[in-house]
TINU-876847 format. One record per atom (N, C-alpha, C, O): x, y, z. Coordinates in steps of 0.001 Angstrom, whole numbers, plus 500000, padded with zeros to 6 digits. Each point is the difference from the previous one (the first is absolute). Last residue first. Example, Ala and Ser with C-alpha at 12.3 -4.5 7.8 and 13.67 -1.06 7.14 Angstrom:
- 512850;497750;507080
- 500820;501190;500060
- 499230;501090;500730
- 500509;501108;500169
- 499781;493172;499761
- 499110;501190;500000
- 500900;501200;500000
- 501036;499981;500665
//
This chain:
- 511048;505368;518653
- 500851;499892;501471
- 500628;501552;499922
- 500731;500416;500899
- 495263;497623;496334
- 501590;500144;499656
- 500042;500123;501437
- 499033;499810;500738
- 497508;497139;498355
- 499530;501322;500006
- 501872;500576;499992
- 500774;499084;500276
- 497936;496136;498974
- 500101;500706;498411
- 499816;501447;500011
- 499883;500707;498999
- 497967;496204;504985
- 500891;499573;499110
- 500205;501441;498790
- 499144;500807;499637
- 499259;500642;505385
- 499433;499406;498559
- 501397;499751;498904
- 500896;500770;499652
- 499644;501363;504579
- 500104;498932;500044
- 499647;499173;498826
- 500590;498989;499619
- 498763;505864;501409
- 501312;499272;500036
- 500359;498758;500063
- 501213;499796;500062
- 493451;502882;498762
- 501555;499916;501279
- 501001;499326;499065
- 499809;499541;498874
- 496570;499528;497788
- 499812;501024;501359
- 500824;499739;501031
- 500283;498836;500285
- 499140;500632;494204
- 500351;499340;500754
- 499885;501135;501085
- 500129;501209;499808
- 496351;498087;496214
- 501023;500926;500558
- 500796;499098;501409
- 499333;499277;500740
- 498721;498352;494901
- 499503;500186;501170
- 501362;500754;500879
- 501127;499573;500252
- 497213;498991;494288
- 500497;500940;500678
- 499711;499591;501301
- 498879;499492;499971
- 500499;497620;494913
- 499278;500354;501589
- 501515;501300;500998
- 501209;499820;499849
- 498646;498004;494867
- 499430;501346;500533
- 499544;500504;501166
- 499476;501087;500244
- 504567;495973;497142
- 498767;499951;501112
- 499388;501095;500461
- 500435;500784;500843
- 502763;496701;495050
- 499181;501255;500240
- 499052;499857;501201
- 498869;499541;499840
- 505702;497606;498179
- 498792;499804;500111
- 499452;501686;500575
- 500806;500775;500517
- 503093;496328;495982
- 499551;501590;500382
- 497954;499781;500733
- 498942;499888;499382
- 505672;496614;498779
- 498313;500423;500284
- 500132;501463;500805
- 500759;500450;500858
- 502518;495824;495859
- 500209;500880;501124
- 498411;500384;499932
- 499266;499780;499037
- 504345;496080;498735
- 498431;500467;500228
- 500149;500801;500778
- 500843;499713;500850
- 503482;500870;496204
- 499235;498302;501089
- 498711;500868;500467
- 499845;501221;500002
- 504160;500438;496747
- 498540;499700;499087
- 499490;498673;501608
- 499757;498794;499949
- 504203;505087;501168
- 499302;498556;499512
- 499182;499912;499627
- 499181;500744;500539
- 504275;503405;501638
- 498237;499492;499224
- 500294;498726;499142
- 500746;500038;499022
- 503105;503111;502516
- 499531;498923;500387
- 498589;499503;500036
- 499816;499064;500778
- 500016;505873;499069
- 501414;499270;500077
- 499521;498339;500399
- 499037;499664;500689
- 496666;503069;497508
- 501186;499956;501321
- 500886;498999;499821
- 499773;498817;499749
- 496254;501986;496943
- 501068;501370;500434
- 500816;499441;500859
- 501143;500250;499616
- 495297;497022;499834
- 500955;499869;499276
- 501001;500938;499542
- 500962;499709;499290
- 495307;501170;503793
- 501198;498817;500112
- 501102;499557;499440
- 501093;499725;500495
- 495314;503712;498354
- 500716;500295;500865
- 501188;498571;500402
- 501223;499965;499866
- 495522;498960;497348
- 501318;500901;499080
- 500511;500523;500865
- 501213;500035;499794
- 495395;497438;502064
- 500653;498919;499186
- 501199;500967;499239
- 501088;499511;499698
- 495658;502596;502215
- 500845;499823;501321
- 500676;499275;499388
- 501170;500204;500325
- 495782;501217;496986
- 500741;501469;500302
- 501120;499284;501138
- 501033;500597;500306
- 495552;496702;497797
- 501123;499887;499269
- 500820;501132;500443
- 501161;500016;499591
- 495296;499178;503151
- 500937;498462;499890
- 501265;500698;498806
- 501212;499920;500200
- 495276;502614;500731
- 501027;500517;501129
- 500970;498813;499630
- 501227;500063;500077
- 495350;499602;496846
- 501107;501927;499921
- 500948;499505;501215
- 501224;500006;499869
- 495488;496857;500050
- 500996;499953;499304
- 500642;500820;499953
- 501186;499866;500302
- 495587;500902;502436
- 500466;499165;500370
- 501247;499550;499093
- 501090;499869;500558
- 495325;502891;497786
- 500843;500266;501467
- 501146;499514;500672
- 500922;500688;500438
- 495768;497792;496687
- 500876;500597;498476
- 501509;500588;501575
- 501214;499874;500158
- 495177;497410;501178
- 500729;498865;499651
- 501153;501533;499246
- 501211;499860;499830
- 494880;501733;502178
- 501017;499810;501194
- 501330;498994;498942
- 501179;500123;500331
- 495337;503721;497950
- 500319;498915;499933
- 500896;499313;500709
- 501148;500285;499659
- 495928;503864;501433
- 500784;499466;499009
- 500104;498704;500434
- 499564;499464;501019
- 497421;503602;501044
- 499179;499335;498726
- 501199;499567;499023
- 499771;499770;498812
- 499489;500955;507066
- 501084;500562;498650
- 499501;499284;498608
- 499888;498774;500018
- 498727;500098;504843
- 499266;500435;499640
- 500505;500707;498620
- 499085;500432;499299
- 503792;497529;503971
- 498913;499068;499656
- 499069;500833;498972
- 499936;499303;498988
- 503363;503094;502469
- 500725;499201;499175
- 499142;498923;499909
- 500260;499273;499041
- 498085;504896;503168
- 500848;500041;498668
- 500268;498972;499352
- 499736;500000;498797
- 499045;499569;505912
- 498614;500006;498622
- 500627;500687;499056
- 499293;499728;499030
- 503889;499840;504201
- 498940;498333;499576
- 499186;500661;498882
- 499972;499768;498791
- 501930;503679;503130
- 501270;499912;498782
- 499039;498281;499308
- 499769;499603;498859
- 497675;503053;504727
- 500266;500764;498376
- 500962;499212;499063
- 499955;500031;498771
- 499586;498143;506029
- 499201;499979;499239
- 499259;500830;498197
- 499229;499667;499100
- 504746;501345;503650
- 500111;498471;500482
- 498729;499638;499209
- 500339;499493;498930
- 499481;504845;502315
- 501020;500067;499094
- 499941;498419;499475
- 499454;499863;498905
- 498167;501222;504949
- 499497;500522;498738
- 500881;499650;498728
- 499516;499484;498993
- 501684;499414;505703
- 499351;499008;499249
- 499293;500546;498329
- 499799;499331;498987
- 505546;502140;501944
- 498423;500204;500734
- 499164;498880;499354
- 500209;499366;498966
- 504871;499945;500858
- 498893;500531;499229
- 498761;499936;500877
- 499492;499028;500559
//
């Protein structure tokens, strides 16, 4: 993501007049029923974490760039 871009999506989600807690649950319970969809599913603690940081990987060497 360009620096322009990179800075449109920040000031969207800092600057957004919703509610981060109502946000945050939706995804908790939308991932809590996705889970409990899948074969072999257990009622054991599972977390769904959200990281909003991006950093483009560059050349062939960068961890996690495909081969």
């Amino acid at each position: 993501m360009d620096g322009d871009g990179y800075r449109q999506l920040q000031n969207f989600i800092t600057d957004s007049p919703w509610d981060s807690r109502k946000v945050i649950s939706a995804v908790a319970r939308k991932t809590s029923n996705l889970y409990a969809l899948q074969p072999g599913y257990t009622e054991e603690d599972v977390s769904y974490i959200i990281d909003e940081t991006a950093h483009l990987k560059k050349g062939e060497c960068s961890v996690g760039v495909a081969r």
